[in-house]
C-alpha positions as CSV (number, residue, x, y, z in Angstrom):
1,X,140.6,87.5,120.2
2,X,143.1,84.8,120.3
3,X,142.1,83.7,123.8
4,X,146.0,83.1,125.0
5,X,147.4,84.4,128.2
6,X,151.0,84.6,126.6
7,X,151.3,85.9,122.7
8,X,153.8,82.9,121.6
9,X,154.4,81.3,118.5
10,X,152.8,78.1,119.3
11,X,149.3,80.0,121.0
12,X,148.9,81.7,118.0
13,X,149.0,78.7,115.4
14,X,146.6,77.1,118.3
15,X,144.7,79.8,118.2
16,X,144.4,80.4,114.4
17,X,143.9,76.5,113.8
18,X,140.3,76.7,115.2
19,X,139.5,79.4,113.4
20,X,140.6,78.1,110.0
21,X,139.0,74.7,110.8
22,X,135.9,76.4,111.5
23,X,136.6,78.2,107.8
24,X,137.4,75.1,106.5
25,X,140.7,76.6,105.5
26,X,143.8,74.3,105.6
27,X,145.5,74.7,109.4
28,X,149.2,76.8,108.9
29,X,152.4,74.6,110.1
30,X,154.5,77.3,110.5
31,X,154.2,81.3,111.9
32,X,156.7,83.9,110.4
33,X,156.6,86.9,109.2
34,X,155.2,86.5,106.0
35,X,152.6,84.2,107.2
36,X,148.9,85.5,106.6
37,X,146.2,84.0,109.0
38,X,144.0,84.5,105.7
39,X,145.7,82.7,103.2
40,X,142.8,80.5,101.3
41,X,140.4,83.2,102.3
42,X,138.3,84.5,99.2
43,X,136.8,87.9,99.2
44,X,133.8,88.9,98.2
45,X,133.2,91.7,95.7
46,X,129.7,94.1,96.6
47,X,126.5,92.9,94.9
48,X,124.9,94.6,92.8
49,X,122.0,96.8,94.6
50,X,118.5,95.1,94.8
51,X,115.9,95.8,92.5
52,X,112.9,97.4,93.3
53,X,109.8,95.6,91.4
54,X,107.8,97.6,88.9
55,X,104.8,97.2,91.1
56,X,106.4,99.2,94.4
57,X,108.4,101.3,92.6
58,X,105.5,103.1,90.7
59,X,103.6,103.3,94.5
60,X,106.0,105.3,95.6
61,X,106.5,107.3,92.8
62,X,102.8,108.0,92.9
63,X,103.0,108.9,97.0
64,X,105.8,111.0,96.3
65,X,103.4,112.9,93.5
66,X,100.8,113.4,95.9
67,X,102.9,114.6,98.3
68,X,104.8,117.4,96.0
69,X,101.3,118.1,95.0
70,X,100.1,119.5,98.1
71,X,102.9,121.5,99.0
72,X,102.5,123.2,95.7
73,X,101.9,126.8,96.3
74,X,99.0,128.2,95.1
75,X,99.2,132.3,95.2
76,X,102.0,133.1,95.9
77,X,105.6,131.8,97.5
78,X,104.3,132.8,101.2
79,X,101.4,130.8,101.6
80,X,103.9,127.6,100.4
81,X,104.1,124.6,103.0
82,X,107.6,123.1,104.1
83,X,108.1,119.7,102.3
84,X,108.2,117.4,104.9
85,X,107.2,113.5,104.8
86,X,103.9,113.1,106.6
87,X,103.1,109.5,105.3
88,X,101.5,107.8,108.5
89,X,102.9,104.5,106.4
90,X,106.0,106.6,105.7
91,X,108.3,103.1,107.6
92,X,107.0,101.1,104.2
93,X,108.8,103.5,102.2
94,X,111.9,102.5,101.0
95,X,114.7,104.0,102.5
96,X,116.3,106.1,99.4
97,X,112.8,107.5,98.9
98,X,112.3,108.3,102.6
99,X,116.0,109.9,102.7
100,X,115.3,111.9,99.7
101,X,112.8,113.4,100.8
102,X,114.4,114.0,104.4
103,X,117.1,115.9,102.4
104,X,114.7,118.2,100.5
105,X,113.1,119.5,103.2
């Protein structure tokens, strides 16, 4: 990772400075053992999840009616079809929708 044939002091601050340069992150001076090649790096907490507008989000709830509609059974438990998604468009369906019903079949 470091791109050094020997692990020295000096190929590892070499080797770190590019990095950190390219970070734009002050180079480090000195290598001990409590140095941290991250120091001035900032993490990033998870986003929120995406929203899903109205618009998509009632398509697919409508799809998803249809579907649970025909394998509804009619008479009697026996003549009940496996809930499987059949959707020929089923790649448009987003992916919680699409694993949902993967899971429930």
């Amino acid at each position: 990772m470091l791109d050094t044939a020997q692990l020295t002091k000096q190929s590892v601050l070499d080797g770190v400075k590019s990095r950190r340069e390219l970070l734009g992150l002050t180079p480090l001076t000195d290598l001990d053992a409590n140095t941290s090649v991250k120091d001035g790096l900032t993490t990033t907490t998870a986003s929120a999840p995406g929203r899903v507008p109205k618009v998509q989000a009632a398509a697919d709830l409508a799809t998803l009616r249809e579907a649970l509609r025909r394998f509804r059974p009619t008479r009697s438990s026996k003549d009940a079809q496996p809930l499987t998604p059949t959707r020929p468009n089923s790649a448009r369906m987003p992916k919680t929708s699409t694993a949902y019903l993967e899971s429930h079949s």
